[in-house]
Backbone atoms as SQL, in Angstrom:
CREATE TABLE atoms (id INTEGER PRIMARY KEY, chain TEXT, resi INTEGER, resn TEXT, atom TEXT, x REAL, y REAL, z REAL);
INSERT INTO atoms VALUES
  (1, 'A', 1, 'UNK', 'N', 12.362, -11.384, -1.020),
  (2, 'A', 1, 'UNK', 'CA', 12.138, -11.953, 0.295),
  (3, 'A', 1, 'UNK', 'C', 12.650, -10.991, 1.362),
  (4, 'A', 2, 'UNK', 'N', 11.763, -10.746, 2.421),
  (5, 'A', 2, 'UNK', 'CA', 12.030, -9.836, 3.395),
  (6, 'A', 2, 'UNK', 'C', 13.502, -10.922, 4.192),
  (7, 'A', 3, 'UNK', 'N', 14.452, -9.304, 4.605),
  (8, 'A', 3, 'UNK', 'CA', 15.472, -10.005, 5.650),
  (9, 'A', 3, 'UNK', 'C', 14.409, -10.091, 7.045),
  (10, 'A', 4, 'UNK', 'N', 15.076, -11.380, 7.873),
  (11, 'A', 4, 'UNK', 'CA', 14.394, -11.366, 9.190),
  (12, 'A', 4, 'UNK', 'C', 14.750, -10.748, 10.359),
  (13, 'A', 5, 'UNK', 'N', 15.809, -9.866, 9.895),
  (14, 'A', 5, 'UNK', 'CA', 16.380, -9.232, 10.643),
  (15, 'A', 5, 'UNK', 'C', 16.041, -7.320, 10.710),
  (16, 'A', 6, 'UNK', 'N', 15.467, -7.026, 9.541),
  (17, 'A', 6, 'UNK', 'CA', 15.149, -5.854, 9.187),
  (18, 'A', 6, 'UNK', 'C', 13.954, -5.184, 10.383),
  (19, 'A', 7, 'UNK', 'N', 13.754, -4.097, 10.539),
  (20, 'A', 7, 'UNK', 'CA', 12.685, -3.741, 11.129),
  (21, 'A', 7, 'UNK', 'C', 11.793, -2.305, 10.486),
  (22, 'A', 8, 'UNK', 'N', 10.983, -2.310, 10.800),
  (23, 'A', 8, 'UNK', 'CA', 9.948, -1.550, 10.430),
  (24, 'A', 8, 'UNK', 'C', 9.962, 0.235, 11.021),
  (25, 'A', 9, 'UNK', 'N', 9.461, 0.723, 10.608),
  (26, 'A', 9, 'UNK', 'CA', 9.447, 2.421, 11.384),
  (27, 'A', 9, 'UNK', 'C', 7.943, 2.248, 11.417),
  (28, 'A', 10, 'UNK', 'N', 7.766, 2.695, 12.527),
  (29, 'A', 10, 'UNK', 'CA', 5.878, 3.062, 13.259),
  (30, 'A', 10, 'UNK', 'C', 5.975, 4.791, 13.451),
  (31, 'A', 11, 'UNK', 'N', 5.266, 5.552, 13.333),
  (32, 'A', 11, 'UNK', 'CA', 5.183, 6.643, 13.113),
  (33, 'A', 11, 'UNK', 'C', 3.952, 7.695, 14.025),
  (34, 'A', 12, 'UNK', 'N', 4.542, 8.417, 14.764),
  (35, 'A', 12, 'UNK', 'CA', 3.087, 9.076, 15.802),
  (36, 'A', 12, 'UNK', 'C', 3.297, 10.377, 14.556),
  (37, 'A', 13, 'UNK', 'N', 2.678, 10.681, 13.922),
  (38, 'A', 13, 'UNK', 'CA', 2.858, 12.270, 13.475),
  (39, 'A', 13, 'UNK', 'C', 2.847, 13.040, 14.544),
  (40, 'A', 14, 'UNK', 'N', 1.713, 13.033, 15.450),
  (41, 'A', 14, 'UNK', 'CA', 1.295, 14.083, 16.845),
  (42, 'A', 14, 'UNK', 'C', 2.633, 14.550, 17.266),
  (43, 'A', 15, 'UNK', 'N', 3.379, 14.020, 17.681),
  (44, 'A', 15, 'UNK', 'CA', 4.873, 13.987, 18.024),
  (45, 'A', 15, 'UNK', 'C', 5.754, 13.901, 17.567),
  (46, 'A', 16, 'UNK', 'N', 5.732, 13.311, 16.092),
  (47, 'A', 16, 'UNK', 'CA', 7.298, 13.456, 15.370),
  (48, 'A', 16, 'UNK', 'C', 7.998, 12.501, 15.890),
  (49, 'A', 17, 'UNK', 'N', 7.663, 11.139, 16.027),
  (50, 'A', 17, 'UNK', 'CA', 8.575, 10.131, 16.697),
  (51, 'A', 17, 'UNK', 'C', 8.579, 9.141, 16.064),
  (52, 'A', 18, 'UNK', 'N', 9.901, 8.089, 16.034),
  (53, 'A', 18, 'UNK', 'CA', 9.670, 7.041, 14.972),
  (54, 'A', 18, 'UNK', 'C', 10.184, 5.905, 15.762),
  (55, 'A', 19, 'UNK', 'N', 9.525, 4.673, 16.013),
  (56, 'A', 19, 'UNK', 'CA', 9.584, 3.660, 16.713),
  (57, 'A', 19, 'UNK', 'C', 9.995, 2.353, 15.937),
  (58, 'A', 20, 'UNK', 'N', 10.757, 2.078, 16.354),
  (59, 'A', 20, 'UNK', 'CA', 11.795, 0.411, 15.103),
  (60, 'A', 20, 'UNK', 'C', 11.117, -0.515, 16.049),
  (61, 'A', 21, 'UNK', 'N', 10.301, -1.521, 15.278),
  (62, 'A', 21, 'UNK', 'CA', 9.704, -2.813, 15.659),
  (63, 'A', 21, 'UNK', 'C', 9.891, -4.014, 14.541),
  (64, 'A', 22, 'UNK', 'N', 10.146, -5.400, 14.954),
  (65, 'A', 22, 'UNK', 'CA', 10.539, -6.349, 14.208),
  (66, 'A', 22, 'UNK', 'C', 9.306, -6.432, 13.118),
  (67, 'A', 23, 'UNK', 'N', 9.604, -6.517, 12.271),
  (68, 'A', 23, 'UNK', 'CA', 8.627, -7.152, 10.967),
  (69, 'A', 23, 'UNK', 'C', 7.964, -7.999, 11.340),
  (70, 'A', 24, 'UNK', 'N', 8.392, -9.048, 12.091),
  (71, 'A', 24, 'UNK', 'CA', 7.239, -9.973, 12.675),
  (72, 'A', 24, 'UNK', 'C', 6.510, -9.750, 13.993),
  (73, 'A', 25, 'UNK', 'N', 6.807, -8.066, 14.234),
  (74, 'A', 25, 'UNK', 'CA', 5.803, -7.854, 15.521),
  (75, 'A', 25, 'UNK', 'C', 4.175, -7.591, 15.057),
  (76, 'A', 26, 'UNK', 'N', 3.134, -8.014, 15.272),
  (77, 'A', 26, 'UNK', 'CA', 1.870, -8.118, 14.910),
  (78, 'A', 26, 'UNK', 'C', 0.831, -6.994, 16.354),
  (79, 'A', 27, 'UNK', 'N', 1.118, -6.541, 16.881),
  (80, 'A', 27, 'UNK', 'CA', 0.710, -5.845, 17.895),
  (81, 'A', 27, 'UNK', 'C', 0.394, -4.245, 17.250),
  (82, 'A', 28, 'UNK', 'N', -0.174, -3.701, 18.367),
  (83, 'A', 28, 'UNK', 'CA', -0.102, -2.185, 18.100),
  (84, 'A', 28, 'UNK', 'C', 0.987, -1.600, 18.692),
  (85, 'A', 29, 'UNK', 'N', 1.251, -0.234, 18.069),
  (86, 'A', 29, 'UNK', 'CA', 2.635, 0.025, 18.539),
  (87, 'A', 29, 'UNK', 'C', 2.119, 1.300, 19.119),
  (88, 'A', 30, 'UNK', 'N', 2.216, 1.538, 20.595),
  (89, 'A', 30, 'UNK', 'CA', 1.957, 2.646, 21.377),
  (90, 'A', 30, 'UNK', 'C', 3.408, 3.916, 21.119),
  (91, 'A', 31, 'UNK', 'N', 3.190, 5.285, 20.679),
  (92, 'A', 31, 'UNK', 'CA', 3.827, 6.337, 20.991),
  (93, 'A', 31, 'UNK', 'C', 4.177, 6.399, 22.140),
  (94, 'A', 32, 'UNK', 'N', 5.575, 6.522, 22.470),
  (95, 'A', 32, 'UNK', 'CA', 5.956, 6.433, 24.085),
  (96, 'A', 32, 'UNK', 'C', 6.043, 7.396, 24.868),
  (97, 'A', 33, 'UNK', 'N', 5.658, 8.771, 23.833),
  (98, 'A', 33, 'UNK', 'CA', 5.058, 9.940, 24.289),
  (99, 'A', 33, 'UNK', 'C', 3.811, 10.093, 24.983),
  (100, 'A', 34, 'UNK', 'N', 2.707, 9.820, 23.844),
  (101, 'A', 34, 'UNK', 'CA', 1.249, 10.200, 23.883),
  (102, 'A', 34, 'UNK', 'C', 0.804, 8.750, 24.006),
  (103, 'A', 35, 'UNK', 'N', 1.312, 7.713, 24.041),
  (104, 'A', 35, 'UNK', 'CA', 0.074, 6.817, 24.033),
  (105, 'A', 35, 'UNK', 'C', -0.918, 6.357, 22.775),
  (106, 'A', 36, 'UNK', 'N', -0.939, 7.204, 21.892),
  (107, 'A', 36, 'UNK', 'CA', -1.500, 6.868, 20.833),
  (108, 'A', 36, 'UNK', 'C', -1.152, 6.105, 19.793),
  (109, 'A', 37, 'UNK', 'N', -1.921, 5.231, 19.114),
  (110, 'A', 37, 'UNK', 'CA', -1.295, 3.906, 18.146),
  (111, 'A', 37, 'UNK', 'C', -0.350, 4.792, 17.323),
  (112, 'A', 38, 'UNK', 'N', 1.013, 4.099, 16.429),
  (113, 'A', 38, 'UNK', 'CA', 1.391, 4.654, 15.829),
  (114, 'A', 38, 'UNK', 'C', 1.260, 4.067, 14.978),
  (115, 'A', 39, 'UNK', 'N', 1.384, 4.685, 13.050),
  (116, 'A', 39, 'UNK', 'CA', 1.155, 4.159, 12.120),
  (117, 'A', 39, 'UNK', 'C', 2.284, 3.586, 11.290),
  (118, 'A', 40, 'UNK', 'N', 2.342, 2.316, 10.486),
  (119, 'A', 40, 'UNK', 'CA', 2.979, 1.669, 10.278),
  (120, 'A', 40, 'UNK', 'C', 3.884, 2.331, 8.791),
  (121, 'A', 41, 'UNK', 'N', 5.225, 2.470, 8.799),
  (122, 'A', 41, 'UNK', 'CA', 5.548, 3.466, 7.748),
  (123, 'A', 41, 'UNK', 'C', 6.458, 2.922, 7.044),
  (124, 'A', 42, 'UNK', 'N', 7.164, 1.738, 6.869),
  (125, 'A', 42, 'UNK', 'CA', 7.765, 0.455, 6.176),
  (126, 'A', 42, 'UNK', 'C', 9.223, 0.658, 6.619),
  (127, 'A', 43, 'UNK', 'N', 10.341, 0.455, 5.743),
  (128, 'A', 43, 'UNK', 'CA', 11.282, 0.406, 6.283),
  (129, 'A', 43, 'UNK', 'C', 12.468, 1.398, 5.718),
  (130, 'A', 44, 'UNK', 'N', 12.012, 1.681, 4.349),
  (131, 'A', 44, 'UNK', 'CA', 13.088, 2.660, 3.562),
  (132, 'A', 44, 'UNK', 'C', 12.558, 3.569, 3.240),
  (133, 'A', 45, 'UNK', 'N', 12.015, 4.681, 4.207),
  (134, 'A', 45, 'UNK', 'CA', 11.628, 5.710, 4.140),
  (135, 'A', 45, 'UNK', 'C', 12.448, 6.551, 5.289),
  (136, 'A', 46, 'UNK', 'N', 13.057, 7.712, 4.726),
  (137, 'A', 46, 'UNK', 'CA', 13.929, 8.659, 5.305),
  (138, 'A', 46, 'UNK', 'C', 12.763, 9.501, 5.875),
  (139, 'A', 47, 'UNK', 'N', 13.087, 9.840, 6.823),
  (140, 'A', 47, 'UNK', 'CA', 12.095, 10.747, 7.895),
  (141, 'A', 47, 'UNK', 'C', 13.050, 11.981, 8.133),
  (142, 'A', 48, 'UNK', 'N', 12.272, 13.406, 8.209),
  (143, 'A', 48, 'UNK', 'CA', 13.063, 14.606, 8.785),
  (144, 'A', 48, 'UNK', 'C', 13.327, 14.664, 10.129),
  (145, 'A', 49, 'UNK', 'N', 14.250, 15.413, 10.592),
  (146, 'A', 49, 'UNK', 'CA', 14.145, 15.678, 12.232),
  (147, 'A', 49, 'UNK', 'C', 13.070, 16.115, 12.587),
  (148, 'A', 50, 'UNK', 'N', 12.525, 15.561, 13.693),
  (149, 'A', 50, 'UNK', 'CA', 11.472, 16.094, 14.569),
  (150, 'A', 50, 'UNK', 'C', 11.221, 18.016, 14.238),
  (151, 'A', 51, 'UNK', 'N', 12.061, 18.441, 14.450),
  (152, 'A', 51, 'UNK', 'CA', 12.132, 20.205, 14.553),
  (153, 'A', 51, 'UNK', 'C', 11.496, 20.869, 12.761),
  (154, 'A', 52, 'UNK', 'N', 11.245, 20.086, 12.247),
  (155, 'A', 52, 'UNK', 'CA', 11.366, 20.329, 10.651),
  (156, 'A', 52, 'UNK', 'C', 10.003, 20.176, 10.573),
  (157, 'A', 53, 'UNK', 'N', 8.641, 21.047, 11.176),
  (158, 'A', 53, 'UNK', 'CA', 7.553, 20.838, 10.677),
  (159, 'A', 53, 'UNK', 'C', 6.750, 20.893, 9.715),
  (160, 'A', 54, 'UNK', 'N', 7.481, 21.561, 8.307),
  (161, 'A', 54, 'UNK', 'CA', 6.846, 21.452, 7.072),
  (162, 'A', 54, 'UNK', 'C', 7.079, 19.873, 6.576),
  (163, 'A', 55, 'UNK', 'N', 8.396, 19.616, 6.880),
  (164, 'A', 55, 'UNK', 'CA', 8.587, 18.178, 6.333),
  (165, 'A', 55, 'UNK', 'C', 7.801, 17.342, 6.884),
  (166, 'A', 56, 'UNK', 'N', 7.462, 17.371, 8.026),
  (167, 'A', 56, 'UNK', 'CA', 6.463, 15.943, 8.876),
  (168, 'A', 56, 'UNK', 'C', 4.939, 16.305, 8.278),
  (169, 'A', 57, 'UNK', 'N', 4.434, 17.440, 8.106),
  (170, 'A', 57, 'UNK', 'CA', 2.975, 18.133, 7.373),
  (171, 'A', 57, 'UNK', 'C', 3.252, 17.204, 6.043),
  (172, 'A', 58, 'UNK', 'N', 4.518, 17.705, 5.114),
  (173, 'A', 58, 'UNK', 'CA', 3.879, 16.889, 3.886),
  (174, 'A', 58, 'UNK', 'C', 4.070, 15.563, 3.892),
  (175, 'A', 59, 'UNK', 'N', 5.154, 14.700, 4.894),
  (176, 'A', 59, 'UNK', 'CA', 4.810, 13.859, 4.858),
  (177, 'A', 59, 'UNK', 'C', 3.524, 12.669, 5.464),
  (178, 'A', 60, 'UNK', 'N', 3.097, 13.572, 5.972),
  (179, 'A', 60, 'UNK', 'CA', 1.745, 13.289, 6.753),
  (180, 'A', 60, 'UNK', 'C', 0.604, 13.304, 5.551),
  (181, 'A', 61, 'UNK', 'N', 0.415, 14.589, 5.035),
  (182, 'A', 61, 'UNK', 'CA', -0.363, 14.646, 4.044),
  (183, 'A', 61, 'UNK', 'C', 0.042, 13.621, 2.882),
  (184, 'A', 62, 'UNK', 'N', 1.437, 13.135, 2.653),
  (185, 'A', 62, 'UNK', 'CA', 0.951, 12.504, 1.274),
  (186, 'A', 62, 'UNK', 'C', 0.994, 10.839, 1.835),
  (187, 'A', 63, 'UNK', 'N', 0.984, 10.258, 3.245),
  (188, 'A', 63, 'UNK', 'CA', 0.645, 9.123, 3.780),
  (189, 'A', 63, 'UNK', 'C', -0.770, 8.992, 3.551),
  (190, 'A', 64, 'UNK', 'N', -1.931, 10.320, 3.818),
  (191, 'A', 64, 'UNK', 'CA', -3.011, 10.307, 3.858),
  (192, 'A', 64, 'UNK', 'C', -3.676, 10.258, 2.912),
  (193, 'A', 65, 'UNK', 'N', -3.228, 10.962, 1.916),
  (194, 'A', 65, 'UNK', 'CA', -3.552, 10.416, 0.147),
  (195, 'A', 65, 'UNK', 'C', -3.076, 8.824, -0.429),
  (196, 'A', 66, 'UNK', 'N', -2.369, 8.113, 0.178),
  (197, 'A', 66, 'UNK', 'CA', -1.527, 7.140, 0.090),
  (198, 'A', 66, 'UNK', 'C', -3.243, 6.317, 0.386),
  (199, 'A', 67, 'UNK', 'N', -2.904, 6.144, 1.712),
  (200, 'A', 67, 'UNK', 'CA', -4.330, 5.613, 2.186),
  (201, 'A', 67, 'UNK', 'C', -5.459, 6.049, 1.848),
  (202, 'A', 68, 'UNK', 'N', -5.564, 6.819, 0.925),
  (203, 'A', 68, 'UNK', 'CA', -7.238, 7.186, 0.745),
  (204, 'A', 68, 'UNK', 'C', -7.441, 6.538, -0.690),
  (205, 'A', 69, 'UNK', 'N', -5.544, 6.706, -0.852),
  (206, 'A', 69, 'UNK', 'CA', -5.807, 5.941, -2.832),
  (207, 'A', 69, 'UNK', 'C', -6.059, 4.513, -2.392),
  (208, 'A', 70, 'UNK', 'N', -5.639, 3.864, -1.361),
  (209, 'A', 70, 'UNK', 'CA', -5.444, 2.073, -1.015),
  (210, 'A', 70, 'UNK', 'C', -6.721, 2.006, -0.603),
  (211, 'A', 71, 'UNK', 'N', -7.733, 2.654, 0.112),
  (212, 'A', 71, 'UNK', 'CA', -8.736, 2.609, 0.380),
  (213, 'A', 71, 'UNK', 'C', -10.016, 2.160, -1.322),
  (214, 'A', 72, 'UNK', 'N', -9.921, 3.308, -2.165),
  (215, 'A', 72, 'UNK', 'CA', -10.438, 3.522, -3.370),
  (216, 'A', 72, 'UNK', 'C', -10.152, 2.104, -4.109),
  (217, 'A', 73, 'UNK', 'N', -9.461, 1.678, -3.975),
  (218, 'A', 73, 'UNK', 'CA', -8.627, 0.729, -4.751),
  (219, 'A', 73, 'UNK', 'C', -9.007, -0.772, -4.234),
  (220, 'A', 74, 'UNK', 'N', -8.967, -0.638, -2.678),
  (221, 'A', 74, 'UNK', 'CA', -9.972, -1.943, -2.163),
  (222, 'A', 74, 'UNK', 'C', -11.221, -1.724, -2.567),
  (223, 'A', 75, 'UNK', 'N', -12.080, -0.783, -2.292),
  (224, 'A', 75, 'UNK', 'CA', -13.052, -0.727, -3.003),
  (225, 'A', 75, 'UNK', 'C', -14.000, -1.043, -4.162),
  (226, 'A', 76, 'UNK', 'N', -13.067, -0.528, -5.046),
  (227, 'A', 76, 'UNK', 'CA', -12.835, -1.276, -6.685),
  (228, 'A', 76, 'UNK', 'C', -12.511, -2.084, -6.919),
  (229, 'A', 77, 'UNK', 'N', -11.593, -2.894, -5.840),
  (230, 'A', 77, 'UNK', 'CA', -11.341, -4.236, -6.177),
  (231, 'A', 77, 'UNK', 'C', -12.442, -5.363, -5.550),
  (232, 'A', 78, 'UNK', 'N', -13.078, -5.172, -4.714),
  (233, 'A', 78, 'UNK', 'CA', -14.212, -5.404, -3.897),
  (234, 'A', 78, 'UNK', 'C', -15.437, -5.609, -5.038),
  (235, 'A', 79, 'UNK', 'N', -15.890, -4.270, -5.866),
  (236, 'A', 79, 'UNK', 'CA', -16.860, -4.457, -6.087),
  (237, 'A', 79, 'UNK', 'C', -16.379, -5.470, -7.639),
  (238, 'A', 80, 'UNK', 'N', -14.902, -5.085, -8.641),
  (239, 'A', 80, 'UNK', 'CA', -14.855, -5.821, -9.503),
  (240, 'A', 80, 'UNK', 'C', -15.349, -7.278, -9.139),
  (241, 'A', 81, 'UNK', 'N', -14.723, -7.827, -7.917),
  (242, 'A', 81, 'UNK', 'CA', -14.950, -9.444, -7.689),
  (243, 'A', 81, 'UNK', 'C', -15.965, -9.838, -7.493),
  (244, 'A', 82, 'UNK', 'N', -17.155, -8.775, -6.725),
  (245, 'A', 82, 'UNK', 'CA', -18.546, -9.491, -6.810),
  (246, 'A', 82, 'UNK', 'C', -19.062, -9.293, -8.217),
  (247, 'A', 83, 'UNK', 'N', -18.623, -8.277, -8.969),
  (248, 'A', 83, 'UNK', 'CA', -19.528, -8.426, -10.336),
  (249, 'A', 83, 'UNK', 'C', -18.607, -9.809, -11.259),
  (250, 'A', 84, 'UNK', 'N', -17.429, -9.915, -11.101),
  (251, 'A', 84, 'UNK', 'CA', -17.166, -11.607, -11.423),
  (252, 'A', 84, 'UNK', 'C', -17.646, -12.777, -11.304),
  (253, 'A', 85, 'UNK', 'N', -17.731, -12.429, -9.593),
  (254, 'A', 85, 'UNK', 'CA', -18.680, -13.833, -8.555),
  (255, 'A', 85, 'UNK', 'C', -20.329, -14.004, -9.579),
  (256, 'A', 86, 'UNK', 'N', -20.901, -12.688, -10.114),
  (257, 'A', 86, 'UNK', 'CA', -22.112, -12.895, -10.773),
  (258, 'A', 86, 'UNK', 'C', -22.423, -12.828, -11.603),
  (259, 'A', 87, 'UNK', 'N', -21.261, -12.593, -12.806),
  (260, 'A', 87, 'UNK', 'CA', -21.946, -12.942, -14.232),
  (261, 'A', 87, 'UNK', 'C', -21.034, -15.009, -14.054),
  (262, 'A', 88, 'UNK', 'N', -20.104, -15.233, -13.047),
  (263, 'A', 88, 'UNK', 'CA', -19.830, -16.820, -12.937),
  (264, 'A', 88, 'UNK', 'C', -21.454, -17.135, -12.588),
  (265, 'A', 89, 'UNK', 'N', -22.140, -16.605, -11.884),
  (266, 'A', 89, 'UNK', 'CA', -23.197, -17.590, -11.217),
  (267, 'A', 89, 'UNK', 'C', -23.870, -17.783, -12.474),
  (268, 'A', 90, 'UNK', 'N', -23.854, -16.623, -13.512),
  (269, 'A', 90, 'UNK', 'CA', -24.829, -16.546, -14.522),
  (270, 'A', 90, 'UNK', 'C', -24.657, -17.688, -15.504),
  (271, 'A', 91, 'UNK', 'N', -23.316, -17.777, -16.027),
  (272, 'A', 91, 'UNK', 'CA', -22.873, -18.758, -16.373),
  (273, 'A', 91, 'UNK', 'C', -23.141, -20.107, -16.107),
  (274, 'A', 92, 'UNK', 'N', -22.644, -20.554, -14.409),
  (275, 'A', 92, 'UNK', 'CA', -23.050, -21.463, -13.944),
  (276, 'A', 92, 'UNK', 'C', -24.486, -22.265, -13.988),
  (277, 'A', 93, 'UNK', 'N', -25.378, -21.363, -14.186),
  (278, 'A', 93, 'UNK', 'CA', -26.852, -21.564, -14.114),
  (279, 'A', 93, 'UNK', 'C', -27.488, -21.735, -15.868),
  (280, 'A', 94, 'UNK', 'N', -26.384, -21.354, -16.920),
  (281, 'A', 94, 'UNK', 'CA', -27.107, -21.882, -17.904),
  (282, 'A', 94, 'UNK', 'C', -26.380, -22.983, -18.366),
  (283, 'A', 95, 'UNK', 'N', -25.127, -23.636, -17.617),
  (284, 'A', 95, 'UNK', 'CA', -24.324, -24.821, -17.882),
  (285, 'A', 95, 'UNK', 'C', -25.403, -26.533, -17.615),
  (286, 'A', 96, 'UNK', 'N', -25.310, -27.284, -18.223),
  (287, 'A', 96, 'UNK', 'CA', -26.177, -28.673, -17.271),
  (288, 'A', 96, 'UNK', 'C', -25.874, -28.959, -15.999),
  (289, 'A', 97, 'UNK', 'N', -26.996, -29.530, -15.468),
  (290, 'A', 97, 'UNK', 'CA', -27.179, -29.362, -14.162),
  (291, 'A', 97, 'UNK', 'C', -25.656, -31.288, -13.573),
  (292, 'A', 98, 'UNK', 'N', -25.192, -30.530, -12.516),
  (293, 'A', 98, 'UNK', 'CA', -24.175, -31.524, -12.218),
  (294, 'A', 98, 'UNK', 'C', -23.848, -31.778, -10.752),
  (295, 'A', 99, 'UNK', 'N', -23.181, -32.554, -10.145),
  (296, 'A', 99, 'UNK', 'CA', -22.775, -32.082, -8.118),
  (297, 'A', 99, 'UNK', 'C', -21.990, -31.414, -8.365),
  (298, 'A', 100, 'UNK', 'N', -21.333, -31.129, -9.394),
  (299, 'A', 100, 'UNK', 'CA', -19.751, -30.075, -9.082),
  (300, 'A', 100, 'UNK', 'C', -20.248, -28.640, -9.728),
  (301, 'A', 101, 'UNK', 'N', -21.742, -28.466, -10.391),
  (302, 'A', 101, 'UNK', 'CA', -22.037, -27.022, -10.723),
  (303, 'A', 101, 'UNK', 'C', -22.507, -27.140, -9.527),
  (304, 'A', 102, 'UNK', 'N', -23.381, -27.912, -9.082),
  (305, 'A', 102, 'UNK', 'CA', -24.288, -27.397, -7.746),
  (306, 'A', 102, 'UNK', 'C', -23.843, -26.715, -6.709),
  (307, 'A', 103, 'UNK', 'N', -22.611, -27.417, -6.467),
  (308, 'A', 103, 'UNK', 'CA', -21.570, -27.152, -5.190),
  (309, 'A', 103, 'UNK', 'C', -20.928, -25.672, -5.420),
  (310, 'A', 104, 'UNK', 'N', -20.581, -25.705, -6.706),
  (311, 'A', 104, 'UNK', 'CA', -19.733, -24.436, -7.135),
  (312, 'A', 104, 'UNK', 'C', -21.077, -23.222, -7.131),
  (313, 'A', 105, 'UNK', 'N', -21.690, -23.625, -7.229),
  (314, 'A', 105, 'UNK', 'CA', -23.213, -22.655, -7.556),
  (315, 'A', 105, 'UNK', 'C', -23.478, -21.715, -5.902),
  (316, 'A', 106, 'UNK', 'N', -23.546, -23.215, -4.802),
  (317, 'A', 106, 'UNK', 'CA', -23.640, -23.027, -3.446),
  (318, 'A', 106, 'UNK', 'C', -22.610, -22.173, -2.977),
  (319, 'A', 107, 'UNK', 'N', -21.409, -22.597, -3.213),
  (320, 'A', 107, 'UNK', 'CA', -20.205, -21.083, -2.801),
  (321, 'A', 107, 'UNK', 'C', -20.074, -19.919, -3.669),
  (322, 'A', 108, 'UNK', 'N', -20.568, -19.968, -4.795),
  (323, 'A', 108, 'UNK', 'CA', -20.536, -18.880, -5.668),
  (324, 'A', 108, 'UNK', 'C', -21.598, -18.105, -4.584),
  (325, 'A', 109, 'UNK', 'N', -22.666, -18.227, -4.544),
  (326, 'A', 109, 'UNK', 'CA', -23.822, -17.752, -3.750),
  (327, 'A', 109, 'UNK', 'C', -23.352, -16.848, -2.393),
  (328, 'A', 110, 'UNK', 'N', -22.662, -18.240, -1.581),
  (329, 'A', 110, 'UNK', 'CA', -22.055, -18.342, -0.207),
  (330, 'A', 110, 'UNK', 'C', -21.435, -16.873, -0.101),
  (331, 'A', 111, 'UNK', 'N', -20.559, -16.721, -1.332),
  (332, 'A', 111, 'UNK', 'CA', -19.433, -15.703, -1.516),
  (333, 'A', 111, 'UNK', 'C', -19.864, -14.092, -1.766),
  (334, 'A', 112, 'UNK', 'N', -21.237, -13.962, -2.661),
  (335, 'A', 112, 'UNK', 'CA', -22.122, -13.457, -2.781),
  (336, 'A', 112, 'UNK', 'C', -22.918, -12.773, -1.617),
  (337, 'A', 113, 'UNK', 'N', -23.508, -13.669, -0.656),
  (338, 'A', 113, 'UNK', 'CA', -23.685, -13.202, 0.566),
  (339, 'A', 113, 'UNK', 'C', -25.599, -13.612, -0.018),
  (340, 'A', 114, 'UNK', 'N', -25.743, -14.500, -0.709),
  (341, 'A', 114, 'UNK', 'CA', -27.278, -14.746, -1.004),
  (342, 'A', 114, 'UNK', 'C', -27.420, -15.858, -0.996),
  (343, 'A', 115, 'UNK', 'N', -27.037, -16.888, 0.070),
  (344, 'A', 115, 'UNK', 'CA', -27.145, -17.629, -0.091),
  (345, 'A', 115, 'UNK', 'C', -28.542, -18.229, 0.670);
């Protein structure tokens, strides 16, 4: 269980700046430099000094592999659930006909996007 007291690090790479916002702030977090959104970087992650630009490069670069693996991964998880959603419909459709297949049939569909 998260403390409610803990806060978060937001991150401009452009600038090397790290911004503490409450865990329950839901907003974008503006760089108070540049203006630009900063990205959300959790809470127990040690950051280098600003002046240390190999360290902010790799940690930049391996945020960006981070997100490209979470990206891949929604993806795959995306397409696993519609091929679930349709061998269920397949199922559903050689079960006897009932109101609670019908219904389940109608959101299976719904969920599907063929309905």
């Amino acid at each position: 269980m998260k403390n409610s007291t803990s806060n978060w690090n937001w991150i401009c790479f452009d600038c090397r700046i790290t911004v503490r916002r409450s865990w329950t702030y839901k907003n974008d977090v503006p760089c108070p430099r540049c203006q630009k959104n900063c990205v959300h970087f959790g809470t127990e992650i040690a950051l280098p000094p600003a002046a240390d630009l190999r360290a902010w490069r790799k940690i930049r670069r391996t945020f960006q592999e981070s997100r490209a693996d979470s990206v891949e991964h929604a993806k795959w998880q995306r397409v696993r659930r519609q091929h679930r959603l349709e061998w269920e419909l397949v199922e559903l459709e050689k079960s006897p006909a009932s109101g609670k297949r019908d219904r389940r049939i109608a959101h299976v569909r719904v969920s599907l996007g063929v309905a």
